[in-house]
N, C-alpha and C positions, 0 to 999 in steps of 0.2 A: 511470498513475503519472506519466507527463510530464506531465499538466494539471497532478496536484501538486504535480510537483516547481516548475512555473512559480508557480502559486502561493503556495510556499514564500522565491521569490525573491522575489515582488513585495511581499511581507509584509519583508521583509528581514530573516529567520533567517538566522544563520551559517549558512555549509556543512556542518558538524558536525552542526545541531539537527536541517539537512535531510533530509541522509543516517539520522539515527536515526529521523526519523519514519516517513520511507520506509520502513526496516526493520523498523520495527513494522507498517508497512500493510500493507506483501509477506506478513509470518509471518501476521496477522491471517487474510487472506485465504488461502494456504496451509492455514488450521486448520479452515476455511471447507470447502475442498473436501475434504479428508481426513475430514469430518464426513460427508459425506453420502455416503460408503463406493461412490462410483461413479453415485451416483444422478445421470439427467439434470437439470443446472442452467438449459438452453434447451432451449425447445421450438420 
């Protein structure tokens, strides 16, 4: 998430657009592992 949020600076989005994309990546990802009901993601 820090590589994107640097990223997000160097692109030069408001801190606003930042924070919401972020928000989106986290729940994204969150729905990610909630989907695979415990399943090993690394092996």
């Amino acid at each position: 998430m820090e590589n994107l949020d640097a990223v997000f600076i160097e692109q030069g989005l408001p801190q606003g657009e930042q924070l919401i994309r972020l928000n989106q990546i986290a729940i994204q990802q969150m729905r990610v592992l909630e989907d695979n009901h415990g399943r090993r993601l690394l092996q």
